[in-house]
Each structure stands twice: as structure tokens, then as C-alpha cells.
C-alpha positions in Angstrom: 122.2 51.7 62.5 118.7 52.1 61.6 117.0 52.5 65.5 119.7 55.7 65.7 118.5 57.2 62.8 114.9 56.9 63.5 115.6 58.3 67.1 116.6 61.3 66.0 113.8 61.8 63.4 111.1 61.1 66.4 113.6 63.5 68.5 113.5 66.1 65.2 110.0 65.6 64.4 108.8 66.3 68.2 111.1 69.4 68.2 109.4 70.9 64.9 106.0 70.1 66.1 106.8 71.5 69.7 108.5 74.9 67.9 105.3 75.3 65.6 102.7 75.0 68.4 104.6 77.4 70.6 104.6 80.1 67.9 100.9 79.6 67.5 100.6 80.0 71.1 102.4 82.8 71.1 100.0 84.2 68.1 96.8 82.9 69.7 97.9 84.9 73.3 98.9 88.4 70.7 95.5 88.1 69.7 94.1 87.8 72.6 95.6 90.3 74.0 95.0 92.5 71.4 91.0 91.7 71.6 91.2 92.3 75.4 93.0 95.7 75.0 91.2 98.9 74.6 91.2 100.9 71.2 92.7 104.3 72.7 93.6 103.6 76.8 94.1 107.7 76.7 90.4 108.6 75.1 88.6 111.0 77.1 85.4 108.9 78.3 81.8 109.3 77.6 79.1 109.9 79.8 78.8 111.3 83.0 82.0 111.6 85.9 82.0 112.2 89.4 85.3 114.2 91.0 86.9 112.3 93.7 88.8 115.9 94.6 88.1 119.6 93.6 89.7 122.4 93.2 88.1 124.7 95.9 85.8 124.7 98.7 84.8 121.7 100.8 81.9 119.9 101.6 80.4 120.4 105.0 81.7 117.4 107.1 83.9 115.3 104.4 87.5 115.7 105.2 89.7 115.3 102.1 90.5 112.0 103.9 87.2 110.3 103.9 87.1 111.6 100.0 90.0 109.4 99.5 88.7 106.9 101.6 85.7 106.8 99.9 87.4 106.6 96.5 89.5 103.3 97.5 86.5 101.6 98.3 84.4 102.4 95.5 87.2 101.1 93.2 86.4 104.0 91.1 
């Protein structure tokens, strides 16, 4: 009688310690992510910006494809 009860205290025991370490998983990846994250993804950024398209006029010789072009290979 006593190996079944001390099964299921080893069984309850790992389940408790198995919950607790997978909410402070959980916690450590919240924080993480929260570190990770910007303050304000919507802010208006500092410093200087280059237009990938404008409003009027073109360029002599760069088609508003090669603009685009030129924007998916900057990876800006």
C-alpha cells in the first residue's frame, strides 16, 4: 500500500514542479518580449528620411519600378 501512495506523490510532486516552471517560463518569455518590443511602434522617427515615392514629378531615368525595386533591396 505504501509504493502506491508514494507513486502518486512523485507523480504530484513532478506535476507541481512541471506547472510552476512553465508559468515562469511563460513570465521569463512576457518579459522578454516586453524588453524586445518598442515603447511606441506608431512614434514618428527622429532623424533624417529618405522617400521611396513622391508625390509629383520624376527623376530623369528612374521608373517608379526601379524605385520600388530599389526599396526591396535596400530593406528599407
Amino acid at each position: 500500500m505504501k509504493g502506491i501512495s508514494s507513486r502518486w506523490a512523485e507523480r504530484l510532486q513532478f506535476t507541481l514542479l512541471f506547472l510552476v516552471l512553465t508559468v515562469l517560463m511563460h513570465h521569463l518569455f512576457g518579459w522578454i518580449h516586453t524588453w524586445l518590443s518598442p515603447v511606441d511602434p506608431y512614434k514618428i522617427p527622429e532623424g533624417g528620411a529618405a522617400k521611396v515615392f513622391r508625390a509629383g514629378g520624376e527623376e530623369a531615368g528612374t521608373s517608379p519600378a526601379d524605385r520600388l525595386k530599389l526599396f526591396f533591396w535596400l530593406g528599407e
